[in-house]
N, C-alpha and C positions, 0 to 999 in steps of 0.2 A: 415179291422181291423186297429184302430189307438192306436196308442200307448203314454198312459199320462202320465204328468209329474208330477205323485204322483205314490205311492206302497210303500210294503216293505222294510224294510233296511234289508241287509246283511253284516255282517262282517264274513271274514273267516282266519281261524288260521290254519299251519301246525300243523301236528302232526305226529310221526314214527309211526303210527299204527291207524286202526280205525278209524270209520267214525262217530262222534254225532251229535246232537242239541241241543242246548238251546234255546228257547223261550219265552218272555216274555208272552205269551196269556198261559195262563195253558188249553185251551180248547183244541187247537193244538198237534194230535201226534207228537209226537217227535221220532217214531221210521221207521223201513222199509215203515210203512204206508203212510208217508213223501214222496214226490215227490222229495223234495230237499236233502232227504238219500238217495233214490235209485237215482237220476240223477250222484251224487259224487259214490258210489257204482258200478254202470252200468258204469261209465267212466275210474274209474281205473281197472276194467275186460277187458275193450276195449282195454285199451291200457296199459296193461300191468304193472302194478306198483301200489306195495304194499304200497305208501305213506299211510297215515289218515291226517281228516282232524275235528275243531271243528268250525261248522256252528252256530252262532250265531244270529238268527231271532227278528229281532222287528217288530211286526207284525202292520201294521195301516191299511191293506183293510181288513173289515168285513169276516169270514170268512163262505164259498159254498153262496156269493156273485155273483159270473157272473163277475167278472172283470180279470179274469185268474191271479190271485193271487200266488196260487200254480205252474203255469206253469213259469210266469215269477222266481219265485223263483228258478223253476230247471233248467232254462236259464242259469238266473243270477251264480248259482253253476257249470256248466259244464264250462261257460267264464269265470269265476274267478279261479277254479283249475286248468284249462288249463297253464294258469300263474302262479297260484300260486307252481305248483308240474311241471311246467317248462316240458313239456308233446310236446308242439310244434305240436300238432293236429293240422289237417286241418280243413278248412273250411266244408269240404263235411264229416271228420271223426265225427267232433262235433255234424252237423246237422243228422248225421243218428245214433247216439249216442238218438239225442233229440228223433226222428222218433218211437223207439224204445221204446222212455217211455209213450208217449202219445201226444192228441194232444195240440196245440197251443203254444207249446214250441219252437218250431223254426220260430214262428213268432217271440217270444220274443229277440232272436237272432238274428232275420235279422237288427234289431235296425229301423226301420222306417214305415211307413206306408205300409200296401199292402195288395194285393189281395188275398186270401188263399181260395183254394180249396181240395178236399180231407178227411182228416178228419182233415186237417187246417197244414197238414206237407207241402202241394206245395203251397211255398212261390212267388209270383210276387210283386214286389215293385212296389208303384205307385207314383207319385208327387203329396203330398199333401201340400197346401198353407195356409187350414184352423188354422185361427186367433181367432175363436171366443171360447169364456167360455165356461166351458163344469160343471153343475152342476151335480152330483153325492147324492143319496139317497138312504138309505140303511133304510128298515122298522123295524131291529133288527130280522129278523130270513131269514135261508137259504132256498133254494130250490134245492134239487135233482138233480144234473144234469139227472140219469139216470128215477127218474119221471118225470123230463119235455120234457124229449124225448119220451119217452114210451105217454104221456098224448098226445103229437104233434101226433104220430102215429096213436094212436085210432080215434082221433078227422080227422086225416087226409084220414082214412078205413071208418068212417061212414060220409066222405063228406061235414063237417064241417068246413072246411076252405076252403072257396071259392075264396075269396080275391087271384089275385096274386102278385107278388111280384112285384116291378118298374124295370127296366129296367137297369143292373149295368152299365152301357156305362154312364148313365147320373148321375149317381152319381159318378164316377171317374171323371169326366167333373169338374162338381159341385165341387167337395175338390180340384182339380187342380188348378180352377179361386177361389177359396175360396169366394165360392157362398153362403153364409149361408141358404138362402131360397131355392134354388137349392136343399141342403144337405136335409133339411128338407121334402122336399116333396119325397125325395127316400129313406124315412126310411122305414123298412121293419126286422118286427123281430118273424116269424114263431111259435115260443115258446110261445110267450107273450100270446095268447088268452085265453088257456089253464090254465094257471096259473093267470092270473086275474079273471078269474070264480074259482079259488078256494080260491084264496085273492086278494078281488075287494080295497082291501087297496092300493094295485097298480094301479090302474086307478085312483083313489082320488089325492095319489100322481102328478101322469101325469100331472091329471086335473089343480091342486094348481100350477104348474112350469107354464103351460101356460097360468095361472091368471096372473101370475106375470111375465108374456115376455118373455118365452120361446117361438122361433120359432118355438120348434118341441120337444116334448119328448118321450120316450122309456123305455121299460127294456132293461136291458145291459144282453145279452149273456142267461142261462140258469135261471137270477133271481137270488135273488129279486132284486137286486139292480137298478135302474129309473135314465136316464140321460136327462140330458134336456140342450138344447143348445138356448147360449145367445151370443147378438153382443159385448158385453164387461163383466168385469168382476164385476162392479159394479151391474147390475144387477142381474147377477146370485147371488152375495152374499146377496141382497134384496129378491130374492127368496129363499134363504135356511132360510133367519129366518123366513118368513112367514111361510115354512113348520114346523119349528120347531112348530112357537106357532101354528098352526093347532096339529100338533101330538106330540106335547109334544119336551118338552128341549131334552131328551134323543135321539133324532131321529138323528142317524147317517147321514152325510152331509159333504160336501167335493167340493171345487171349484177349479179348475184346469181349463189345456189348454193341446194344444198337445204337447207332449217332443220334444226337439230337437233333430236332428237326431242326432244316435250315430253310428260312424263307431267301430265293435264290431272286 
């Protein structure tokens, strides 16, 4: 899992009591349903201390997207009240704090690239070097994490994924030497089949990125959202208007690279 240097803004305000959100997306609950309510809520249970706090969200990744939108937000809330309610948790209290809510949240906290196994709480860090664009497309609707698991499964009981995976030793290799074609040839993403047979809107997409010089494209994570990797960035932005005029102005789009590492 790599970590880019685009998502959500968070600002967070003490308060003597209570924990909210504000939102700018009105689509987005705003209550316990919230990842980033229960992460603040689950922390101050943890560790004792009846502060509040008001979470204030500006939301710019599409949202049950595949880019752990939700996770990194209840990241970004457990490091930031950790500071801001002066808590002085540990490392190991924070990360099993995350464990507890769900997965992919303490990858968002390890702050850099790695290898996550489990159901993505055991974190190994790896050195990654990759340099190149990372284009991002989002088709305007979400997908289920819990149907694109459940669709992998059935498809996976009646035999239909035969394909297996590359080999991860060479793709750690590959982002190490920031091998762009390396990277590309060990992409591997178990979900995608499944969900392109029920919106083949998503291979078009693919298709369009690697008209226009994409080394390699993907869905990202549980869908929809489609990445596609470029040697530079000028590219990649030549691919995102093409898809646009393919699928219309409205077609969510987004050029990035990998974040720099954050000691958290």
């Amino acid at each position: 899992m790599l970590p880019l240097d685009f998502g959500d803004q968070i600002t967070l305000r003490s308060r003597k009591t209570n924990v909210i959100l504000a939102c700018d997306n009105p689509q987005l609950p705003t209550d316990d349903s919230n990842l980033a309510v229960r992460a603040a809520r689950t922390l101050s249970e943890a560790l004792g201390t009846e502060r509040g706090a008001k979470i204030t969200l500006k939301k710019r990744t599409p949202l049950a997207a595949g880019l752990g939108g939700g996770s990194s937000n209840a990241a970004t809330t457990l490091l930031g009240l950790n500071r801001l309610w002066k808590l002085k948790a540990s490392s190991g209290q924070l990360h099993a704090v995350a464990a507890s809510l769900g997965s992919d949240i303490n990858f968002f906290m390890a702050g850099g690239a790695a290898l996550c196994r489990g159901r993505g709480e055991k974190i190994e860090p790896i050195p990654c070097k990759f340099s190149g664009a990372i284009l991002l497309v989002n088709p305007g609707f979400g997908i289920s994490t819990k149907w694109a698991y459940e669709s992998w499964a059935r498809a996976a009981a009646e035999s239909r994924l035969t394909a297996p995976p590359p080999e991860v030793s060479l793709l750690l290799r590959a982002l190490a030497e920031d091998d762009l074609a390396g990277v590309s040839r060990c992409l591997f993403n178990s979900l995608e089949a499944p969900s392109i047979r029920k919106f083949p809107v998503l291979e078009l997409i693919k298709n369009s990125m690697r008209d226009s010089g994409a080394a390699a494209a993907l869905m990202s994570g549980s869908g929809a959202t489609v990445f596609g990797l470029f040697p530079d960035a000028k590219l990649a932005k030549a691919s995102a208007r093409k898809v646009r005029e393919q699928f219309g102005p409205s077609m969510w789009t987004q050029v990035t690279r990998l974040a720099p590492l954050r000691l958290a």
